[in-house]
Each structure stands twice: as structure tokens, then as C-alpha cells.
ZAMARGU-736438 format. One record per residue (C-alpha): residue number from 0; residue in one letter; x, y, z. Coordinates in Angstrom, 3 decimals. Layout:
N
(gupa NUM, A, (X, Y, Z))
...
***
This chain:
110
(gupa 0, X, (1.668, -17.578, 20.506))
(gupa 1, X, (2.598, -20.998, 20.041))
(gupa 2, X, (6.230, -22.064, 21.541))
(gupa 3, X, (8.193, -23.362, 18.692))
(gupa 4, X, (11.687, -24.628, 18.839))
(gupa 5, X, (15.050, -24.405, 16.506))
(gupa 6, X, (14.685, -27.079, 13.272))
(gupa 7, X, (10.782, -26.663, 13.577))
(gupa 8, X, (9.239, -26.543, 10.226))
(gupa 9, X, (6.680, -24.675, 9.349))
(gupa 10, X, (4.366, -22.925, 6.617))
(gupa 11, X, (4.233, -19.426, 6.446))
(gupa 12, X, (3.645, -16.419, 4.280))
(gupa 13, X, (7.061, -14.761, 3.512))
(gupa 14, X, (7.933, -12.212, 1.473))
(gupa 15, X, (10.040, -12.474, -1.570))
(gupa 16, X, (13.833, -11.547, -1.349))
(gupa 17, X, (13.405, -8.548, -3.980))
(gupa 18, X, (9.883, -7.373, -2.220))
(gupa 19, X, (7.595, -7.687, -5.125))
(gupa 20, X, (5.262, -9.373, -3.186))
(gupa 21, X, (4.805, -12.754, -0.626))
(gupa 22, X, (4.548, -16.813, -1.262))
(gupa 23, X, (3.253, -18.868, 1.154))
(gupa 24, X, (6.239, -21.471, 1.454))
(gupa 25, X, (7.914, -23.689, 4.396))
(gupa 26, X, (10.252, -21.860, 6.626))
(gupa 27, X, (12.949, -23.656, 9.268))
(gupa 28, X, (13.305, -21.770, 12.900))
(gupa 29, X, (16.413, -20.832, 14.114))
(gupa 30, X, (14.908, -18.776, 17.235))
(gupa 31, X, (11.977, -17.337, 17.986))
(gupa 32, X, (10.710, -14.759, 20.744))
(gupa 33, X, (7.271, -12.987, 22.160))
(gupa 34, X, (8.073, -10.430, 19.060))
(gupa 35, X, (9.129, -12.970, 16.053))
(gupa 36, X, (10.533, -16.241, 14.879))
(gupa 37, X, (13.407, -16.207, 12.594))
(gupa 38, X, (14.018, -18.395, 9.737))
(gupa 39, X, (15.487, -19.555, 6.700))
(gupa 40, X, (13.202, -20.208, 3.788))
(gupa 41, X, (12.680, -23.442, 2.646))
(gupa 42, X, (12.675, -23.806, -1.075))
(gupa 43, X, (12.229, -26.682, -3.765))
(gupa 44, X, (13.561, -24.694, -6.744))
(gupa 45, X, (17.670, -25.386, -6.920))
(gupa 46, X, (18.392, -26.748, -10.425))
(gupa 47, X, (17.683, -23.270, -12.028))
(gupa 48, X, (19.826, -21.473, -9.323))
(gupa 49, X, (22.931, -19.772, -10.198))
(gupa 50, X, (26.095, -21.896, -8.949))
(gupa 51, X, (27.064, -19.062, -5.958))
(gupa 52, X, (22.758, -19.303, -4.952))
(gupa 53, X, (23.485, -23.197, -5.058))
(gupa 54, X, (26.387, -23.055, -2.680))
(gupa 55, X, (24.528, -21.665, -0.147))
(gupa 56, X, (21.580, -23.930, -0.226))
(gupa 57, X, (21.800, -26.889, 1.819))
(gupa 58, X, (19.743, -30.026, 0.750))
(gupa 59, X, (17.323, -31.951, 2.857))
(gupa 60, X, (18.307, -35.254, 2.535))
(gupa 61, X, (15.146, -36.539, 5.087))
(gupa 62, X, (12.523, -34.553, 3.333))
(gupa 63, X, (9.619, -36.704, 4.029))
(gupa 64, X, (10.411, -37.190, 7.197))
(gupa 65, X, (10.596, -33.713, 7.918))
(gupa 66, X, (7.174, -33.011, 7.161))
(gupa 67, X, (7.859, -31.402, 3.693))
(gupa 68, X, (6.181, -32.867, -0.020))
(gupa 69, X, (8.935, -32.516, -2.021))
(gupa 70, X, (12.465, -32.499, -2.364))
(gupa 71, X, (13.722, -29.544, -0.612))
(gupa 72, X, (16.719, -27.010, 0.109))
(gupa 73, X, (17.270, -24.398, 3.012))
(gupa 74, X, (17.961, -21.531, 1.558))
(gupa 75, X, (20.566, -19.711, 3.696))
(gupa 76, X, (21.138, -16.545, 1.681))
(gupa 77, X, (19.483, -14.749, 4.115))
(gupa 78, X, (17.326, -14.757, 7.238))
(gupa 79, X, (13.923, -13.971, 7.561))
(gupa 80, X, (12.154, -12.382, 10.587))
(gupa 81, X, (8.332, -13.462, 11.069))
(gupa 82, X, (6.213, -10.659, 12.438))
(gupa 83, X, (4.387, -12.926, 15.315))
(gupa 84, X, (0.936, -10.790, 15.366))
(gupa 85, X, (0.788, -10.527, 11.201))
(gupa 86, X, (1.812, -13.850, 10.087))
(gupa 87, X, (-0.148, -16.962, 9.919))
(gupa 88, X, (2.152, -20.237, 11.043))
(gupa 89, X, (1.560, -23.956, 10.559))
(gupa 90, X, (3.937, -26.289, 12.070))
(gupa 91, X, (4.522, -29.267, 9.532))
(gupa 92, X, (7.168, -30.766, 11.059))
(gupa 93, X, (10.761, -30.907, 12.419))
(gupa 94, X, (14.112, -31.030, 10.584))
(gupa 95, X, (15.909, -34.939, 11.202))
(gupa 96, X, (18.476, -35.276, 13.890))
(gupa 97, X, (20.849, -36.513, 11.070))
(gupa 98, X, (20.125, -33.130, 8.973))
(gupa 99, X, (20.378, -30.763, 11.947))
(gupa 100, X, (23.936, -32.427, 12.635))
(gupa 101, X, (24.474, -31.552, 8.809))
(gupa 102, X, (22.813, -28.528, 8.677))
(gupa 103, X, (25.225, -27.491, 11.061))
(gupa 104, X, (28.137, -28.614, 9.650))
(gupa 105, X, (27.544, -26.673, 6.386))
(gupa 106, X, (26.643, -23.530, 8.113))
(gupa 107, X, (30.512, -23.778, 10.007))
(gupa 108, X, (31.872, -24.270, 6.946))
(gupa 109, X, (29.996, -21.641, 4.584))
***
């Protein structure tokens, strides 16, 4: 398994929150062990979002830098657990110093 590290960024197949089936989407690490990584999902989909849902998205102000295509929130709703042997994982890139120290901030305060 590869070694990868809190704010990573990767692709991965996840499933969706009401299990009707799986997306292939970017994810953000928050730990990871032999057995899985855990994450937040990564979504580009906000303006259609109920106000609560968009309260507890945080925006990615350094998108591009971060590896990702498109304007993009982390959706922190709930965390998801990557099996390590039956998921596929990319890394694309790594979340900005300046939106880690931001991230953080909004996940004290939320």
C-alpha cells in the first residue's frame, strides 16, 4: 500500500451517502492505516445544496493548486472509510498550507 499522509488528495471510488450505488470522485485523507484511509469527500456540487448541507461544506479556495479541475468543497457531513485491498486510489495532489490552516479552523468551529 502506498503511504499517504493527512490533506493528501486523491481519486477514489466511494460510495454514495444513501448507498444506491458508488462515484468515482476526489477524496481528502485525514488518516490512514495498513486496514484503510479515511476521508472526507470532495465534491463540486454546493449551489444546489440545502443551506444546513452548505454549512458544513468548506470551500477550497486553492483548488488548482491542490490538484483538483474545478472549483471544489470538502464535504464534512460525514467520514468515509476506504477499504485498502478493494479500492482503487490515485493521488492528485495535496490540500494548500493556507487551506489546511483553514480547513482547520472551520472544523473547530463547526
Amino acid at each position: 500500500m502506498d503511504n499517504y499522509n493527512p490533506y493528501d488528495i486523491l481519486i477514489a471510488t466511494i460510495a454514495f451517502s444513501d448507498g444506491t450505488g458508488a462515484k468515482r470522485r476526489p477524496a481528502l485523507v485525514i488518516a490512514n492505516n495498513e486496514e484503510v484511509i479515511r476521508t472526507y469527500r470532495i465534491t463540486s456540487q454546493y449551489s444546489r445544496k440545502s443551506s444546513y448541507i452548505r454549512s458544513k461544506y468548506f470551500e477550497i479556495k486553492e483548488w488548482e493548486e491542490a490538484g483538483l479541475v474545478k472549483p471544489s468543497w470538502i464535504d464534512t457531513v460525514q467520514l468515509y472509510d476506504l477499504d485498502v485491498e478493494l479500492v482503487q486510489v490515485r493521488l492528485i495532489g495535496k490540500l494548500t498550507e493556507n487551506d489546511q490552516r483553514r480547513f482547520e479552523k472551520f472544523l473547530r468551529e463547526n
